[in-house]
C-alpha positions, 0 to 999 in steps of 0.5 A: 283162185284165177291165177297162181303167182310163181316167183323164180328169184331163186334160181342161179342164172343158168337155171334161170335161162332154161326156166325162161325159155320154157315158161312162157309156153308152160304157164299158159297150158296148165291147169291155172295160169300162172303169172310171175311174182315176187317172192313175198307173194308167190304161191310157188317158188321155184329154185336150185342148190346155188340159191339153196345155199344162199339164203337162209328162208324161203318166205311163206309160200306153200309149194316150192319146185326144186330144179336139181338135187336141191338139199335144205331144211327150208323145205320142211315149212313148204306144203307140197315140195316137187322136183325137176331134173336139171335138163326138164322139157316143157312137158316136164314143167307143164306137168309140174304146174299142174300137180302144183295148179291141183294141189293149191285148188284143193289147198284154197279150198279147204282153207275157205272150208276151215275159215267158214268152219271156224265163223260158224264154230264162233257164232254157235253156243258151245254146247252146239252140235259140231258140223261137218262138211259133205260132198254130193253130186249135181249131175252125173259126171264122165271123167279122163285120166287120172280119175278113170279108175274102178276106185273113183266111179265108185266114188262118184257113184257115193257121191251121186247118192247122198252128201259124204265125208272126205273119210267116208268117200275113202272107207267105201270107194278104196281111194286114198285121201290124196286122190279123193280130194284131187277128185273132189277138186276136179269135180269143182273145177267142173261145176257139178259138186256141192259141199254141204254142212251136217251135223256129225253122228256122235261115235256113241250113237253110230256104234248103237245105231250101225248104218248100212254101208253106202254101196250095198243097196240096189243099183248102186249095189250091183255097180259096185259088184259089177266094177270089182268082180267084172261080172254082169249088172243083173 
């Protein structure tokens, strides 16, 4: 995804005036560049109450910003809804561009996961083995806020190991799926990660078979140890 296409058309004229005054600035220091759109094509629509109450549908977009107390049922069909007080700075907006940049990088992401998933479910015998996707580390990483936290190293210590799930990121780092994929976005942003397609363990045969947990070996071990207990490595 180069650019994201943002369309205004929903906002009343005051709301409208402030929105253009700031985004000029705004789309240019976001995570993705921004680039305004018809509503038809836009990927985030912004709008307020007056328009909220003007129409009856918001299109198909799956982010919606909404510049006041904006109350609608059309929000239920948006994927990731955010919100902006009435007198919004340009901080405030650069800032709502990038949730809305990092949330559709990982939207686009896992839409081209799903649609590889589903050639390769229709090109397997239904008997196949179902594949499931996994992450791995290329090269060691430092990252900056938000991901400078005890619960994301150990999540890029699993990761520089061996290829993990999404599910077993979360069960042995402590991060939620939200922050685990934000991570996982960040870190394909940056060029150091690689996605690979396994063959999923039956429930059956792990129960049987126990696999050790991803952090209890060596120095992998001690790290873990050392991030939540702040003791020595030794």
């Amino acid at each position: 995804m180069q650019t994201a296409g943002i369309s205004a058309e929903l906002l009343t004229p005051s709301s409208r005036h402030r929105f253009v005054q700031l985004y000029g600035v705004a789309s240019r220091k976001s995570v993705l560049p921004w680039k305004e759109v018809p509503r038809d094509r836009a990927q985030l629509i912004v709008l307020d109450q007056g328009m909220a109450d003007a129409i009856s549908s918001l299109g198909k977009a799956p982010c919606v910003v909404c510049i006041g107390q904006v109350k609608t049922a059309m929000l239920d069909g948006a994927s990731w809804v955010g919100r902006l007080d009435v007198n919004y700075t340009l901080s405030d907006l650069i800032d709502m561009f990038d949730r809305a940049a990092v949330f559709l990088l990982d939207w686009d992401a896992r839409n081209k996961v799903m649609r590889q998933e589903s050639v390769q479910a229709a090109a397997q015998p239904a008997s196949s083995a179902r594949q499931e996707f996994r992450y791995q580390l290329k090269s060691w990483v430092s990252v900056g806020a938000p991901f400078n936290t005890g619960a994301c190293i150990r999540a890029l210590a699993l990761l520089s190991r061996e290829p993990v799930s999404i599910a077993q990121l979360c069960l042995h780092s402590g991060l939620d799926a939200v922050m685990a994929r934000g991570l996982l976005v960040e870190l394909g942003r940056r060029g150091v990660l690689r996605g690979v397609a396994q063959q999923a363990i039956p429930a059956a045969s792990s129960s049987s078979h126990p696999r050790e947990p991803l952090h209890s070996k060596g120095l992998l071990g001690r790290l873990g140890r050392w991030i939540r207990g702040g003791g020595k490595l030794a």
